[in-house]
C-alpha positions as CSV (number, residue, x, y, z in Angstrom):
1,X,-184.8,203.9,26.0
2,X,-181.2,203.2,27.0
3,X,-180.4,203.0,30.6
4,X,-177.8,205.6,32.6
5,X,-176.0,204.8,35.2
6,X,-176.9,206.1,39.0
7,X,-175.5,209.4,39.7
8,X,-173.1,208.8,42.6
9,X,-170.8,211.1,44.4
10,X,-167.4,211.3,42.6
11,X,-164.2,211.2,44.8
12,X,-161.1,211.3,42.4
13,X,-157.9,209.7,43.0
14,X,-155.6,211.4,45.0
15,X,-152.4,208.9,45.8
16,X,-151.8,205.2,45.0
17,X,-150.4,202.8,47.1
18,X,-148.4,200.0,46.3
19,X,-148.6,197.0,48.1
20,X,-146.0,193.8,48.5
21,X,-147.9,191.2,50.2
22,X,-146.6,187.6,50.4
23,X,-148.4,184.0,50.2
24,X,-147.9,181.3,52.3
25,X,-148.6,178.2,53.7
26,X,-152.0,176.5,53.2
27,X,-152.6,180.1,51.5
28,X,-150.4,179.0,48.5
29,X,-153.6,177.2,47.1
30,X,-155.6,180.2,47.4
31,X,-156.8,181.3,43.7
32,X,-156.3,185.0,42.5
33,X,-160.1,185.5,42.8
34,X,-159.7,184.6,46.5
35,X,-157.3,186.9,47.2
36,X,-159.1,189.3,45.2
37,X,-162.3,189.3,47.7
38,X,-159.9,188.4,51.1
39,X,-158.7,191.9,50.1
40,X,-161.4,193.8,49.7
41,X,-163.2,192.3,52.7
42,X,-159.9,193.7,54.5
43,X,-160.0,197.2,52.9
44,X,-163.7,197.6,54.3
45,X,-162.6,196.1,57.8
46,X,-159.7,198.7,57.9
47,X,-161.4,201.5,56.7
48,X,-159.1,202.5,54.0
49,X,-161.2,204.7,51.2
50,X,-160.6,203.4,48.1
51,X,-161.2,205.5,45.1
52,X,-164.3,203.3,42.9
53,X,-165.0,203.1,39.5
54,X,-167.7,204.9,37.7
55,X,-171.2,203.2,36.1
56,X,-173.7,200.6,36.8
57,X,-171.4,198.8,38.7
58,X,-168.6,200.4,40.7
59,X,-165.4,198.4,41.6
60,X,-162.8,199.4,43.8
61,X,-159.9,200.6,41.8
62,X,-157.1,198.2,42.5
63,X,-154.7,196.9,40.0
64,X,-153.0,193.2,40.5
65,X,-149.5,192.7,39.0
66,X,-148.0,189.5,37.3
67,X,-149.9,187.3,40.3
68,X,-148.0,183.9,40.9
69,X,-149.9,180.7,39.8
70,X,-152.5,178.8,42.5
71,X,-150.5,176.7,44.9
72,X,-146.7,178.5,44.5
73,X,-146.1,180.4,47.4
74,X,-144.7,183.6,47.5
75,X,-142.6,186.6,49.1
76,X,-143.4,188.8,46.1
77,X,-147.0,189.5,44.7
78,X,-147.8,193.5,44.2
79,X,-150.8,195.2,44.3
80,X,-151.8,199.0,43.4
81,X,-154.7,201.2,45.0
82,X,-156.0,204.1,44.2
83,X,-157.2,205.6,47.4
84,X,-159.2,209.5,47.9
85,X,-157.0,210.8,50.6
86,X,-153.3,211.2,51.6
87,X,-152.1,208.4,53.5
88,X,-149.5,207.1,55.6
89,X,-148.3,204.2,53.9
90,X,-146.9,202.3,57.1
91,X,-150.5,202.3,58.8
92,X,-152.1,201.1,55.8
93,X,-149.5,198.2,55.8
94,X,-150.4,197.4,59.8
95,X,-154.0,197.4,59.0
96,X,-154.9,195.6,56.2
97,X,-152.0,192.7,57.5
98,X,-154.4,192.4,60.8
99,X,-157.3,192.7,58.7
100,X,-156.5,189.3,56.1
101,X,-155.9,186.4,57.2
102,X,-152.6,184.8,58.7
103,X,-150.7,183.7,55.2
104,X,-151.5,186.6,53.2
105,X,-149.2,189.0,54.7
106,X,-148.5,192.8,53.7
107,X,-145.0,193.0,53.8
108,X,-144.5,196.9,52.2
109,X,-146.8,199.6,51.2
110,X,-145.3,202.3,49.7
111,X,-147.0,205.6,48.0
112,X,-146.3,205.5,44.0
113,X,-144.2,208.2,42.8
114,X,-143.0,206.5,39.1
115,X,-145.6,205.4,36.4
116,X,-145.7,201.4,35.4
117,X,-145.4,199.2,38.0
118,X,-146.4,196.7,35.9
119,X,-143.4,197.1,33.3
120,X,-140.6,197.0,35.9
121,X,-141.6,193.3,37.2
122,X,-139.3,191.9,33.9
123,X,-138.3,188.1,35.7
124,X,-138.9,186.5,39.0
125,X,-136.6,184.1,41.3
126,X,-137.6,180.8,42.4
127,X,-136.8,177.9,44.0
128,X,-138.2,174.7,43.4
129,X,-138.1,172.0,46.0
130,X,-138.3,168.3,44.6
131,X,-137.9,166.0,48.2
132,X,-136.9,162.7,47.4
133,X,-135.4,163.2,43.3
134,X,-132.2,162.2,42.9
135,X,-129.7,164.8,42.9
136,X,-127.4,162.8,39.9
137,X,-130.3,162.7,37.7
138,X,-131.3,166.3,38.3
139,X,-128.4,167.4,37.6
140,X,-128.2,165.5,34.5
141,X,-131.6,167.4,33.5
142,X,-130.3,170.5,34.5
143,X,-127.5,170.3,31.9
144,X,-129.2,168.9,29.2
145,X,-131.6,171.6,29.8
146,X,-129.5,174.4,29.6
147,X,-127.4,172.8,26.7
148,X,-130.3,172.6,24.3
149,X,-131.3,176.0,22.3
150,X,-135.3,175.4,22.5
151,X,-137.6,173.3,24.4
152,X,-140.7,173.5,23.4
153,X,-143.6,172.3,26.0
154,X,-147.4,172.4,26.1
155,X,-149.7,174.0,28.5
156,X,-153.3,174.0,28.2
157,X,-154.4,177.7,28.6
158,X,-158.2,179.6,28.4
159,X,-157.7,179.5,24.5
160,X,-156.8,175.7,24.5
161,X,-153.2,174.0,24.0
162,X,-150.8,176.2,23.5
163,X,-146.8,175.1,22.5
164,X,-144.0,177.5,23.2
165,X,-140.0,177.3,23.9
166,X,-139.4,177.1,28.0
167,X,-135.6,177.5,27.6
168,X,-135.1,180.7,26.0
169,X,-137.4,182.6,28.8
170,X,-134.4,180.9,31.8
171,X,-131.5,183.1,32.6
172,X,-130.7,180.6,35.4
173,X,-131.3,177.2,36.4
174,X,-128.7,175.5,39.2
175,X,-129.3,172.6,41.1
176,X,-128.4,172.6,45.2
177,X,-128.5,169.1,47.4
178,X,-129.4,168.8,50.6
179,X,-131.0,167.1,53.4
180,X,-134.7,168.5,53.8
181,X,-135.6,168.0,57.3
182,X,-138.5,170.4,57.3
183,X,-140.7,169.4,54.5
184,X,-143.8,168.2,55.0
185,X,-143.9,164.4,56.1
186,X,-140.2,164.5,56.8
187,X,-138.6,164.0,59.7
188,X,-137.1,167.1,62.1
189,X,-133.9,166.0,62.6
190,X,-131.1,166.6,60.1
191,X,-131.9,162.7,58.6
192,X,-134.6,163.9,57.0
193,X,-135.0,162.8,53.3
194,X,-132.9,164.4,50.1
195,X,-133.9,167.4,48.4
196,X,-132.8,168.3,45.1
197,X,-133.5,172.0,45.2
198,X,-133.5,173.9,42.0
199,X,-132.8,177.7,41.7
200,X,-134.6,179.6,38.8
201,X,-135.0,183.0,37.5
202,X,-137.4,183.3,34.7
203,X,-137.7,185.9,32.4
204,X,-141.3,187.6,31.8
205,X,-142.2,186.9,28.7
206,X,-145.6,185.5,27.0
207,X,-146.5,183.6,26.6
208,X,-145.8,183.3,30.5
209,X,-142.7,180.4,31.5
210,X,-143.9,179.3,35.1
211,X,-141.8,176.6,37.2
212,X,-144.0,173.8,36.3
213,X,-143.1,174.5,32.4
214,X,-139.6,174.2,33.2
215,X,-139.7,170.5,35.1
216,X,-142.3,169.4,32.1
217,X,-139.1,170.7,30.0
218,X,-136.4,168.9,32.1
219,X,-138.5,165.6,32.0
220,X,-138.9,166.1,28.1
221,X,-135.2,166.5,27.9
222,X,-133.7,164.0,30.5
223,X,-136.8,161.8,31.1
224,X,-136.6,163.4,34.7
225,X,-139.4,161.8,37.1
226,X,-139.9,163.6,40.5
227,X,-141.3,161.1,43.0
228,X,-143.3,164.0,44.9
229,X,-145.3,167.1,43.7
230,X,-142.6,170.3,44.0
231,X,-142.8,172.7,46.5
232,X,-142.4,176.1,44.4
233,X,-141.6,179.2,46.4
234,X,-141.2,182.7,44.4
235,X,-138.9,184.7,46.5
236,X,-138.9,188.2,44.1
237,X,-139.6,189.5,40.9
238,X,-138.6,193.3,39.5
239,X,-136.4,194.7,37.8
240,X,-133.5,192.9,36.1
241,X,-129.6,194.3,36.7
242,X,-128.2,195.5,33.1
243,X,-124.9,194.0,33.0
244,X,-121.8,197.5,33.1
245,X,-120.6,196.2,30.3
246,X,-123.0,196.6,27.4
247,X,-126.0,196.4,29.6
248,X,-128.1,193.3,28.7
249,X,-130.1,191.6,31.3
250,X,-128.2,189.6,33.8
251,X,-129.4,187.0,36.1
252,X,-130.1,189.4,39.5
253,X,-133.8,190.8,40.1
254,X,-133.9,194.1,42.4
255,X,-136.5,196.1,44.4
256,X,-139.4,197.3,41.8
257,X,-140.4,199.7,44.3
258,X,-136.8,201.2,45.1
259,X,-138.1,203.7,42.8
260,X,-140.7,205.1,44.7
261,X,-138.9,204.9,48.4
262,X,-137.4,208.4,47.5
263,X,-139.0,211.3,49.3
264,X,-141.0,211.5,52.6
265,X,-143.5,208.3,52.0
266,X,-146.3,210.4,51.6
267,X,-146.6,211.7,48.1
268,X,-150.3,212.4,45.8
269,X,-151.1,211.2,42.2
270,X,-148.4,213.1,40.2
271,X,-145.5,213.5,42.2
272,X,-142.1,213.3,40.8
C-alpha cells in the first residue's frame, strides 16, 4: 500500500519577492547551505508567510540565483520568495536584515513583476585583491592572458575534474596598483603594503568561470605566483549592456531588478 502525503492546508502564491542581500566579512566563508537555514531561521523570526511546498515534506518556496562561491564576498546575491499575501516590499527588507545576522545584509526587496530572474544575471564584476604581488608581473599576466585565444584550466567539480577554456568567458580583466592600507595584517597608514588589484567581469557561462579559474589561468600563462590568498569581492551581476551599434554584449553589468521597480512596489503573481 503506497503512502500519501498529509493533507495540509493549501495557501497559494500570491506575490514574489525578490531579495538583494550582500555577504561580508567573516560571512564570506559562510557556505550556501548556511545561508540557506540563517534565512529561513530569519523568515520565522520576522513572521513573513512564506508560500510552502506540497507532499511529505514541505519546503518553503524560495529560489537562490547564481550564489557566489564560499569565501568571495559579495554586494550582489539574489534571492526569490513566494510569499501568501501582499506585502510591502520595504518592511520585509527592514525585517529580515534585523532578523540575520550582521554580514548578511538585505540591501533591496522588491515585488517581481517580469518572469526569469534567473536568465537576466548573464556576467558578474569583480575585483580581486592580491596584497603583496608585484604589480610588473601582474601585469605581464594580465597581457599574456588576454593575448591568448584559450586557456584551458582544471577544477575539480561534484562529477570529478573537469577542463574547460577560462579566457573566452572574460570580457575584462585590468590591472590597478596601489597601496593597501586596509587589508588585513597591513598597516593603517597610507605605507601599508602593495596591492595589485585586478578588475574582472565574467561572463555566465558553464561550465561556471569563477575568479579563482582566472588566477590558476594567469599562473598557467605567466607562471604568476601570488604571495597571499586573494581577497575576491563580487560587486554586481545582471544584465549585460548591448553595445548601440550592433548590440553584442559589452563589458558593463546593470540593475537585474530595474525591471521590476516600475509601478507602486506592491504588485501580485501576474502583474505586468
Amino acid at each position: 500500500m503506497s503512502r500519501q502525503a498529509p493533507e495540509r492546508p493549501h495557501q497559494p502564491t500570491v506575490q514574489r519577492l525578490r531579495l538583494r542581500y550582500a555577504r561580508r566579512g567573516r560571512l564570506r566563508f559562510s557556505s550556501h547551505r548556511d545561508f540557506q537555514r540563517a534565512l529561513e531561521r530569519a523568515l520565522r523570526r520576522a513572521e513573513v508567510p512564506v508560500a510552502f511546498s506540497q507532499g511529505f515534506n514541505p519546503r518553503p518556496r524560495v529560489s537562490y540565483a547564481n550564489a557566489a562561491a564560499t569565501g568571495v564576498a559579495s554586494e550582489a546575491e539574489y534571492v526569490e520568495l513566494s510569499v501568501t499575501a501582499v506585502l510591502d516590499p520595504e518592511r520585509v527588507r527592514a525585517a529580515l536584515d534585523a532578523a540575520l545576522p550582521p554580514g548578511l545584509d538585505v540591501l533591496d526587496v522588491v515585488a517581481a513583476r517580469t518572469p526569469d530572474l534567473v536568465g537576466r544575471l548573464e556576467a558578474s564584476v569583480y575585483e580581486v585583491r592580491l596584497p603583496g604581488a608585484d604589480a610588473g608581473a601582474v601585469a605581464a599576466a594580465v597581457e599574456a592572458f588576454l593575448a591568448a585565444p584559450e586557456v584551458e584550466v582544471e577544477r575539480l567539480t561534484k562529477n570529478g575534474m573537469r577542463r574547460f577554456d577560462a579566457r573566452a568567458a572574460v570580457l575584462r580583466l585590468e590591472l590597478r596598483a596601489t597601496p593597501d592600507p586596509g587589508a588585513e595584517g597591513a598597516g593603517s597608514g597610507p605605507s601599508g603594503p602593495p596591492c595589485a588589484i585586478l578588475d574582472l567581469v565574467v561572463r555566465h557561462v558553464t561550465p561556471v568561470v569563477r575568479p579563482d579559474d582566472v588566477l590558476a589561468a594567469l599562473r598557467q600563462v605567466a607562471s604568476l605566483e601570488v604571495p597571499v590568498t586573494a581577497s575576491v569581492t563580487r560587486w554586481a551581476q545582471g544584465p549585460l549592456v548591448p553595445d548601440p551599434t550592433d548590440g553584442t554584449p559589452r563589458d558593463a553589468v546593470t540593475d537585474p531588478l530595474a525591471p521590476d521597480r516600475d509601478g507602486d512596489g506592491v504588485g501580485a503573481v501576474g502583474t505586468a
